[in-house]
N, C-alpha and C positions, 0 to 999 in steps of 0.2 A: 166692465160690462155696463151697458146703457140701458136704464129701463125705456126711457122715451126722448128722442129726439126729435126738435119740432123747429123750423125756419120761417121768416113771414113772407120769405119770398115763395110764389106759387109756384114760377118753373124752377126753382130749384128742389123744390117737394115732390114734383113730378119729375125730374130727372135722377135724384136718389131715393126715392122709396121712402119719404120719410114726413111725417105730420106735419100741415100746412096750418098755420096759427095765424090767423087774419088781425093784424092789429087794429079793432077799431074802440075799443073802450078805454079811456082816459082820463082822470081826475090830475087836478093840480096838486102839486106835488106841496108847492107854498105857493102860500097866499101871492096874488098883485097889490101891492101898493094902492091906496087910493088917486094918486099923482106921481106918473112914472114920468121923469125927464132921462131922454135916449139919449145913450152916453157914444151909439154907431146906428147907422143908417142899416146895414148888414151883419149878420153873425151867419159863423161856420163853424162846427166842431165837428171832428173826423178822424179816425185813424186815416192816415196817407194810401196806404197799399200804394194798386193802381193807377190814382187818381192824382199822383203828385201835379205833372206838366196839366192837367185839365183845372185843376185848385188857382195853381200860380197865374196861367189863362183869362180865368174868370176874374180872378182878383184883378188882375193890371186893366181886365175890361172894363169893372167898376169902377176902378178909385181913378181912370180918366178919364171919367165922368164925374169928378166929384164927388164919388159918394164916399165917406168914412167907413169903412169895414173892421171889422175884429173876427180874424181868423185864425183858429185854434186847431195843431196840426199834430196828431202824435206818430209816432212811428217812423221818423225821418231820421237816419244816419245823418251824424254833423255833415259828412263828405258833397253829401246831396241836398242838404240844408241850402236855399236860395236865401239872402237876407232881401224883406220887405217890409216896411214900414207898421204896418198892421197884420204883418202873419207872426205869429209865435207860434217856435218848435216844443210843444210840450208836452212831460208825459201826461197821462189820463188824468181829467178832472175827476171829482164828485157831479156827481147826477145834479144836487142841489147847487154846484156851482154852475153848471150849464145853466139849470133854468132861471139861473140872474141874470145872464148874460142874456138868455131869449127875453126875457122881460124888459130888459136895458136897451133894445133893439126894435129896430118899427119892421125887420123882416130877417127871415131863416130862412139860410140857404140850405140846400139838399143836395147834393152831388151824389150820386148812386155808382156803385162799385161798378167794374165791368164784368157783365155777365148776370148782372141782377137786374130786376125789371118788376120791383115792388116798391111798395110806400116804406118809410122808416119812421121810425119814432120822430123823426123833425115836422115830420107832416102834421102828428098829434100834439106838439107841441104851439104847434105854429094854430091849430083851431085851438086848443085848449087856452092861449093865452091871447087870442085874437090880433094875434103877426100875418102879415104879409107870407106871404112862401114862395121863393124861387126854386124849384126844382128842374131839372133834368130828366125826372120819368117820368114818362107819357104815357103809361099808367094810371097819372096822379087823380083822382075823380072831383071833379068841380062841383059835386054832390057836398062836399063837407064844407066850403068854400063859397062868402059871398061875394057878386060880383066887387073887381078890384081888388081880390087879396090874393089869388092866385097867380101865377104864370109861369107856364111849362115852357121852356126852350129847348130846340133842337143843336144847335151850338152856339156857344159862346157870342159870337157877333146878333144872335138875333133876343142879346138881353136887352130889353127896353130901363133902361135909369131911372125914368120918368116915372115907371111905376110906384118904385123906392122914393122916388123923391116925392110924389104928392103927398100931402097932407095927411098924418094916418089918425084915426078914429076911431081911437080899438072899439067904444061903445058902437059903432056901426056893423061891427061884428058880431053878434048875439046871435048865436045859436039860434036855428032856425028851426 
């Protein structure tokens, strides 16, 4: 028995009958470095599901364009394991190891399950640590976001590089 089950996704709260838990409060979990030197241009972490051939996609979009990515994928059978230079098949991190990896990184990626159509914890990571954020949900509110750290895409071909690539500033990022 379950006293309370809660989801951040809203149509999925509304489709099972069950509490809608709006992720918008976040503190750092640890500290930022006074002088963070970016060890990828890109980070992803994710359980696979769905979203394996959309992951592999976006990656081979990026990285021919040059950009470095570190891409962390759990849940993948060896059989369907693709090998790619900057994806590793592995099992689950620590929480505190991911957010090295977002801090080591000038942007965090967001690939949203299918069937979901809410923000994830990448998104508060990505304000909380003043990254970049490419996401996939159109959802995503440019409220939390100041101009040039966001951008929503509808597929794969209409990622702009150029974003990732400019010069990032996380002090230009300061909570507004």
């Amino acid at each position: 028995k379950v006293d309370l089950a809660t989801t951040y996704d809203k149509d999925e709260a509304q489709k099972y009958g069950i509490a809608y838990f709006c992720e918008t409060t976040y503190s750092k979990l640890i500290p930022e470095p006074a002088h963070v030197e970016f060890k990828q241009d890109v980070y992803f972490l994710a359980m696979a599901k769905d979203r394996l051939p959309k992951i592999l996609k976006v990656y081979d979009h990026l990285t021919a364009q040059g950009l470095k990515c570190l891409f962390l994928v759990c849940g993948v059978k060896q059989e369907n394991q693709v090998p790619r230079e900057g994806i590793h098949y592995v099992q689950p991190i620590s929480y505190r190891e991911n957010l090295r990896h977002v801090i080591e990184s000038k942007c965090v990626l967001e690939i949203i399950q299918e069937g979901s159509s809410d923000i994830t914890t990448r998104v508060l990571e990505a304000v909380a640590y003043r990254r970049r954020l490419l996401t996939d949900c159109q959802l995503c509110e440019e409220r939390y976001f100041n101009p040039g750290q966001l951008q929503i895409f509808s597929s794969v071909e209409n990622i702009n590089a150029d974003f990732v690539k400019a010069e990032l500033n996380p002090d230009a990022y300061e909570p507004q």
